[in-house]
C-alpha positions in Angstrom: -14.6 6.2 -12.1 -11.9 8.2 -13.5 -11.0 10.0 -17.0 -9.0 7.2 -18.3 -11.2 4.0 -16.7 -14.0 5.7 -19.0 -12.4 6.0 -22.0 -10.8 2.6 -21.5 -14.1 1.4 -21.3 -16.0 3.0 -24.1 -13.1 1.9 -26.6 -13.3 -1.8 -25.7 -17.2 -0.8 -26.8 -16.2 0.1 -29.7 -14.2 -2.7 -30.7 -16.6 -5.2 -29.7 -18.9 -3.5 -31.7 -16.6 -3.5 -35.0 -15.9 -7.4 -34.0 -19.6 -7.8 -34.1 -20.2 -5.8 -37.6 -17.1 -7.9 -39.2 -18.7 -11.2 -38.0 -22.2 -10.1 -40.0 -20.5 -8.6 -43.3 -18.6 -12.3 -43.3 -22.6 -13.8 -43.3 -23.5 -11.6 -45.8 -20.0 -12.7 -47.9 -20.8 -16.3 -47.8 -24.8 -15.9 -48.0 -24.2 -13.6 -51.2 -21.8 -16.8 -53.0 -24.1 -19.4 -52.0 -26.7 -17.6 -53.6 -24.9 -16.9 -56.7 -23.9 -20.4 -57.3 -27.4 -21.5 -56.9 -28.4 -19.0 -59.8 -25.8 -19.8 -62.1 -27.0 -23.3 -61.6 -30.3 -22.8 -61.9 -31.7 -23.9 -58.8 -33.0 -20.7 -57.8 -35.0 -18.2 -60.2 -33.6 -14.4 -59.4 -36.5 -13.9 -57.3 -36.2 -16.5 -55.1 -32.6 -15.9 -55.0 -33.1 -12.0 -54.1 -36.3 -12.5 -51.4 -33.8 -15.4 -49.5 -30.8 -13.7 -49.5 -32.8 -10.3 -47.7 -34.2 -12.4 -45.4 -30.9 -14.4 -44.1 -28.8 -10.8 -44.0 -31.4 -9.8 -42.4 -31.8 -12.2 -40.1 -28.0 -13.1 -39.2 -27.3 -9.2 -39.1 -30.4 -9.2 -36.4 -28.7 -11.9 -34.6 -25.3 -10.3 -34.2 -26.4 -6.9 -33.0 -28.7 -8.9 -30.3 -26.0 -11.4 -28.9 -24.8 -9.6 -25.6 -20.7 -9.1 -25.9 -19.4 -9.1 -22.2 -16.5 -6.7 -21.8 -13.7 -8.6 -21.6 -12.3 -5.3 -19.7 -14.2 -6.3 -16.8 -12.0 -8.5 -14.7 -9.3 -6.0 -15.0 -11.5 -3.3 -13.7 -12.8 -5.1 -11.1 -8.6 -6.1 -9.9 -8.4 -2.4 -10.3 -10.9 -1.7 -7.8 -9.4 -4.2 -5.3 -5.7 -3.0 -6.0 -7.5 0.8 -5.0 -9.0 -0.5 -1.9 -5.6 -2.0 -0.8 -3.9 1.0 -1.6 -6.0 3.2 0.2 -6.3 0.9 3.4 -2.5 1.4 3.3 -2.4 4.8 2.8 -4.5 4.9 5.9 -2.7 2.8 8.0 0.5 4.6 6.8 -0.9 8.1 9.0 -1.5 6.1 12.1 1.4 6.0 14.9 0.9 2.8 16.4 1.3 -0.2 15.1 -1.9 -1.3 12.8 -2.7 -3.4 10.4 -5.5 -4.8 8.3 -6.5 -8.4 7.9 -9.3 -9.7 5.7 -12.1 -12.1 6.8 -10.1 -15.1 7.1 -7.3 -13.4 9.0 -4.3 -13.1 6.2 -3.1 -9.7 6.3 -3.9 -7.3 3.5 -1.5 -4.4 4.8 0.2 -2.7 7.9 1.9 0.0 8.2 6.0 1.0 9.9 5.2 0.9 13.5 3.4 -2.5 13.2 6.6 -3.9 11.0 9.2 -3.0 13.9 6.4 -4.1 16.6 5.9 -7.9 14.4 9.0 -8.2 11.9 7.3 -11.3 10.4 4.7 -9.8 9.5 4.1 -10.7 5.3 1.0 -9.7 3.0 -0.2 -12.4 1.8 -0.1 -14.6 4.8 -1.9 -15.2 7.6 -1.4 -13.1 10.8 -1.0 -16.1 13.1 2.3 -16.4 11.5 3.9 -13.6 12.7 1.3 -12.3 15.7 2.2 -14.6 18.7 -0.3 -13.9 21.2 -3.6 -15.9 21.2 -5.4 -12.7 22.6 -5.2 -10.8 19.4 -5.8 -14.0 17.1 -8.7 -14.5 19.2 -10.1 -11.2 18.8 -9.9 -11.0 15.2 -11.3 -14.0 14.9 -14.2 -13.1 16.8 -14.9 -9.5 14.9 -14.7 -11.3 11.7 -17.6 -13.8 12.9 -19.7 -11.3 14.7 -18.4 -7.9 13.3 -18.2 -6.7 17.1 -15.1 -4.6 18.3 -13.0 -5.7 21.0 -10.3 -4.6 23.2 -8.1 -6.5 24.9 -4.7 -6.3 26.6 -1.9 -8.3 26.7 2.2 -8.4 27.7 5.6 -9.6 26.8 8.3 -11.2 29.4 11.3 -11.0 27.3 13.4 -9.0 26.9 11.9 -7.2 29.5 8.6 -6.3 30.7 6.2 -4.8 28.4 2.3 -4.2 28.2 0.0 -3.3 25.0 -3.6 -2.8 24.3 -5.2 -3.9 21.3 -8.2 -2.3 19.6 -10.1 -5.1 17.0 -12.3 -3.5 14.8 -14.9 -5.1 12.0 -14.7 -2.7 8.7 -17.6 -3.1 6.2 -16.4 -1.3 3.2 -19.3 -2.6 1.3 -23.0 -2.1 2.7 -24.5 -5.0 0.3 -22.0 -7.4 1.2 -22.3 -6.7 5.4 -24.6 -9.8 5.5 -21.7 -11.9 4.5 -18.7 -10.6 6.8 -16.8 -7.7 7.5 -14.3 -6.8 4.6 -11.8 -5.7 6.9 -10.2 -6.7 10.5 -8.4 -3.2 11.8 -6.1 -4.3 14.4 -4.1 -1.3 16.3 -1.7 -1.7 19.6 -0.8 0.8 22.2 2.4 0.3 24.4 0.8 0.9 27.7 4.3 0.1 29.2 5.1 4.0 30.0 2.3 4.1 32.2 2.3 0.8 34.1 6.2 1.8 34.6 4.9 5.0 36.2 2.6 3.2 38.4 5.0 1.0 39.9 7.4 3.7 40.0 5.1 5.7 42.1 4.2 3.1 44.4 7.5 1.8 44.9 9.1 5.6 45.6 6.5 5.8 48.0 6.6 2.6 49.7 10.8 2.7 49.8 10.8 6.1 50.9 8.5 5.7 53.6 10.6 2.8 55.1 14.1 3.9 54.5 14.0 7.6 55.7 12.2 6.6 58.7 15.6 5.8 60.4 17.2 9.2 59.4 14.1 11.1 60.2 13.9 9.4 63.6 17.8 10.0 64.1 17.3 13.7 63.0 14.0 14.7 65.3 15.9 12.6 68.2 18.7 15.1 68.3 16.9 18.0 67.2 14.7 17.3 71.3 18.3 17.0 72.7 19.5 20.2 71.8 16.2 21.8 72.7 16.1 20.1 75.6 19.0 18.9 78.2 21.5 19.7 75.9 20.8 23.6 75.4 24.0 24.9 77.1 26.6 22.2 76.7 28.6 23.4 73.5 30.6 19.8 72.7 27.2 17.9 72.5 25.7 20.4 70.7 28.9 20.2 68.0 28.7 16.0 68.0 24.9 16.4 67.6 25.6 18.8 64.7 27.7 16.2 62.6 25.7 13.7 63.2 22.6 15.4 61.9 24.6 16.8 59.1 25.2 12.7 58.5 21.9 11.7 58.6 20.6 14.8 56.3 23.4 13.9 53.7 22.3 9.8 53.4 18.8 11.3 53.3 19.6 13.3 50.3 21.7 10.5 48.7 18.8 8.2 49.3 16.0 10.4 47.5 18.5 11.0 44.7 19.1 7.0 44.5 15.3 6.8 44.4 14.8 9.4 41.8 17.6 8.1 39.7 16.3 4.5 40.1 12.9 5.4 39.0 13.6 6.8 36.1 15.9 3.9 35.0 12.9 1.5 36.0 10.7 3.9 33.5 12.8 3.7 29.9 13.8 0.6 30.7 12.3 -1.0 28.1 13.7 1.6 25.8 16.9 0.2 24.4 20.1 3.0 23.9 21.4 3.9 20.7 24.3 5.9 21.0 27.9 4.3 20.4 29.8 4.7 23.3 33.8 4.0 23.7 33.6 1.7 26.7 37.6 2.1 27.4 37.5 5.4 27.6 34.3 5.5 29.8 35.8 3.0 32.1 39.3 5.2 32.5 37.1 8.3 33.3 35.8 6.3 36.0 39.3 5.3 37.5 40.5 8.4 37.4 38.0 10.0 38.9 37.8 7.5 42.1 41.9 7.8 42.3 41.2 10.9 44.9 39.2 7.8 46.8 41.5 5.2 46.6 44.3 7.4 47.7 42.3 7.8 51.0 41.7 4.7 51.1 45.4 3.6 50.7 44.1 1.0 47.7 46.3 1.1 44.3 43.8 0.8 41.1 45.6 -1.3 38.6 44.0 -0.4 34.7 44.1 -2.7 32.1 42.4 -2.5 28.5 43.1 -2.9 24.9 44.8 0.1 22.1 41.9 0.0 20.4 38.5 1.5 20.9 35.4 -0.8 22.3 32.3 0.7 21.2 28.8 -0.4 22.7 25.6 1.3 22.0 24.5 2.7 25.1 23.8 5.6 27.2 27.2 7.1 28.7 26.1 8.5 31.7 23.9 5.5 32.9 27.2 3.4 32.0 29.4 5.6 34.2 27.3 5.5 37.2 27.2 1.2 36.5 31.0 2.1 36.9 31.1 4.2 39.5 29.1 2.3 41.9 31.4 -0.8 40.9 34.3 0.4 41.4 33.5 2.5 45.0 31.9 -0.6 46.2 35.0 -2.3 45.4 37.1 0.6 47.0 35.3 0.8 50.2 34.4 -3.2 51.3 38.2 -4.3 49.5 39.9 -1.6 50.8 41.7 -4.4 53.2 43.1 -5.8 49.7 45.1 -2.7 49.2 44.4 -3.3 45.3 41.6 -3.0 42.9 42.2 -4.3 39.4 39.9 -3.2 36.4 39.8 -4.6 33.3 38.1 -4.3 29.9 38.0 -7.1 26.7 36.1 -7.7 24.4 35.6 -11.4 24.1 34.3 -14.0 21.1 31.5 -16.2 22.1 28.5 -17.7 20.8 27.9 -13.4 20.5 30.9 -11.0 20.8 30.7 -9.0 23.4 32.7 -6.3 26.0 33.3 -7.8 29.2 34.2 -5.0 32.3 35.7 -6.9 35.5 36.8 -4.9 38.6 37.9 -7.1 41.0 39.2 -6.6 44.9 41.5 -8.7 47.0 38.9 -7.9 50.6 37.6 -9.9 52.7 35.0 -11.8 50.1 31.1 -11.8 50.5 29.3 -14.7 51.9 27.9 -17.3 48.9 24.2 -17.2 50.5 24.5 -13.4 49.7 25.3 -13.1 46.1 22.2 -13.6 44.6 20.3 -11.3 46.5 22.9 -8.3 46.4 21.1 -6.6 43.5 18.1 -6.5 45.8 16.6 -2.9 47.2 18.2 -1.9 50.0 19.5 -5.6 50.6 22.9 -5.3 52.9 25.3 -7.8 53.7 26.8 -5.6 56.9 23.7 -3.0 57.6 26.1 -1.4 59.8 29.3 -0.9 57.4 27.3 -0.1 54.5 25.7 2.5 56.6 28.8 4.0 57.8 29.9 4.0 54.5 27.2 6.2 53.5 25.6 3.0 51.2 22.0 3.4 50.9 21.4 -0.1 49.7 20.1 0.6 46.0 23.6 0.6 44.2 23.7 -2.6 42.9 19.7 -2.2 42.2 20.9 0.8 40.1 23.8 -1.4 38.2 21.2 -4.4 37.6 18.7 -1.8 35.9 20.8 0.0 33.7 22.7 -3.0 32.9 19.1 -4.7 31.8 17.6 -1.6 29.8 21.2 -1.6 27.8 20.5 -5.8 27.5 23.9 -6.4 29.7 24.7 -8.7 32.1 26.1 -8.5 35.8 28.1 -11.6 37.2 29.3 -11.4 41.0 31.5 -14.0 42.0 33.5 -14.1 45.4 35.6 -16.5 47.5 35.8 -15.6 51.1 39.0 -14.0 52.1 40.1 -13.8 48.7 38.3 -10.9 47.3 35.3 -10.1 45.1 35.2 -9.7 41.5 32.2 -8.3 39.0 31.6 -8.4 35.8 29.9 -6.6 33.7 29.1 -7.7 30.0 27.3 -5.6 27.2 26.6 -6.2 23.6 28.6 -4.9 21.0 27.3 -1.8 19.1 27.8 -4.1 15.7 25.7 -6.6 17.4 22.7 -4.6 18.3 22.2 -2.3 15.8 23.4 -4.3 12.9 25.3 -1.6 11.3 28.9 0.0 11.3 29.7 2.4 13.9 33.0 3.4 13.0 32.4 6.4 11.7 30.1 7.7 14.3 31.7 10.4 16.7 31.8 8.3 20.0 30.2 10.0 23.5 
């Protein structure tokens, strides 16, 4: 008990005590008058008078002192203690990391601390936990630890936005030994985002798995030409010079393919990680073109740029967003190049949400309608043998539709054979996600 509780306590003593003395000097008032009109009409002699009057102060003063006064202070220290407890459940929580939060018995939630309020944002004192916790796992288990008072883990996962998987720890807290019989006081629930590591486990199985298949070819290619020039080939200069480029080739899509891998793993791995930074979409999108001009000139295709004056900002991560560009606007370059023209535009457009909308569209030879929905595929190919002559290793559009998810975009591929190919890309406005102004953020 502290300082002031105590003397809070010992002065509400002290008044009920003076109430108490106030209430017998009134009996001794009206005992005293009684008995003096009963003199001064000669009822009562002055003896009589004198011995009854002792004994009834006596008496009711008795009485008074005796009657037990129940501090009227007592409620409010016992709210006290409860508003304590709360505060120091929240206080505790408060030093945690991951999300927790504290329900009482009959679930309602007592107090939680930031991480849990950005992992549940309906998440309300006062009401119950159902309300805002939508997975039956963690109802269940709280439920359970509140009956038996045992802890339980369990583990659970989200489909949307993306993939995501958490572990819950449920934990009984007695905070009173004499009232254990009667239920926990507490239900600690604290999540971990196990979504790092299951990422890295795919990751790694996938790397493996796609490596071991796609650089099989390459390898084979390689060790074939590597016999040749040991071999029959030893002495004839020409072979050994065609041999050379071709190795060279193979080596250089072998090195494009393990950086495709690398780069597509780490995408996979923060994908549920959503960017922050504002970037200017226009000008992103004209670094692109101008840097694939040096292409298109080889490639005897014109680039045609269109976008607004003013600035398009999306929160996002600039580099992933040029190499969604880049691998757009070379795929267009090198299957359209028969079009002899690749337009490129950027809008921003006013839906049910507002959004930029990226389209680069070529005038080639179109792709097949059973392919388009399985272009975005690992190492899915429409023409094995131009994409590998083009130095494609099959993961580009796997790259786009990762980045494109992890900065909650879209990609649309629409094509009409022998009229070209178009793709479009849409992301959310940096207004939209983030829910404040960027304008006076310096733009990436």
């Amino acid at each position: 008990m502290t300082a002031s509780e105590h003397s809070e306590q010992s002065d509400h003593r002290r008044m009920s005590r003076a109430v108490g003395f106030t209430g017998a000097r009134l009996v001794f008032l009206a005992t005293a008058i009684l008995f003096i009109v009963l003199l001064a009409a000669g009822t009562l002699s002055l003896r009589e008078a004198a011995i009854g009057f002792a004994i009834l102060a006596a008496a009711t003063l008795i009485a008074e002192l005796a009657r037990p006064h129940t501090p009227s202070v007592a409620p409010a220290a016992s709210r006290s203690d409860g508003q304590t407890t709360i505060s120091l459940v929240e206080a505790m929580l408060s030093g945690l990391p991951n999300p927790a939060l504290a329900l009482d018995r009959d679930g309602t939630v007592v107090g939680f601390n930031d991480p849990a309020a950005a992992f549940a944002p309906a998440l309300r004192r006062g009401e119950h936990a159902s309300f805002a916790l939508r997975m039956p796992e963690i109802v269940e288990a709280v439920r359970h630890a509140a009956l038996t008072g045992e802890p339980r883990r369990i583990e659970f996962s989200e489909r949307v936005p993306v993939d995501r998987w958490y572990e819950a720890h449920v934990a009984a807290l007695n905070l009173h030994s004499d009232r254990a019989v009667d239920g926990p006081d507490l239900v600690l629930v604290t999540v971990n985002d196990l979504t790092p590591l299951r990422r890295m486990e795919e990751m790694r199985a996938d790397f493996v798995a796609n490596a071991s298949h796609e650089l099989r070819t390459p390898l084979a290619t390689l060790s074939g030409f590597i016999e040749t020039l040991q071999g029959s080939a030893r002495d004839d200069a020409a072979a050994r010079e065609r041999f050379l480029g071709i190795m060279k080739q193979q080596a250089f899509r072998m090195a494009r393919l393990i950086d495709d891998l690398l780069s597509l793993s780490r995408i996979e791995l923060n994908a549920h990680v959503r960017p922050e930074k504002a970037v200017d979409l226009i000008a992103t999108v004209r670094q692109v073109t101008d840097a694939m001009q040096t292409l298109a000139r080889d490639r005897g295709v014109e680039i045609v740029f269109d976008s607004p004056v003013e600035p398009i900002i999306v929160a996002g991560d600039r580099d992933e967003l040029v190499r969604v560009f880049e691998n757009l606007v070379e795929n267009a370059l090198k299957y359209g190049a028969s079009g002899k023209r690749v337009e490129i535009a950027v809008m921003r457009e006013i839906a049910v949400t507002p959004e930029a909308r990226v389209t680069i569209k070529d005038f080639g030879p179109g792709i097949p309608p059973e392919h388009l929905p399985r272009l975005t595929e690992r190492f899915y190919r429409v023409n094995v043998a131009q994409s590998r002559s083009e130095g494609g290793t099959g993961l580009g559009l796997a790259i786009v539709k990762h980045i494109l998810a992890r900065h909650r975009g879209r990609l649309a591929i629409s094509s009409i054979l022998g009229q070209g190919a178009t793709f479009s890309v849409r992301l959310p406005l940096a207004d939209e996600i983030t829910g404040v102004s960027v304008k006076s953020k310096q733009y990436q």
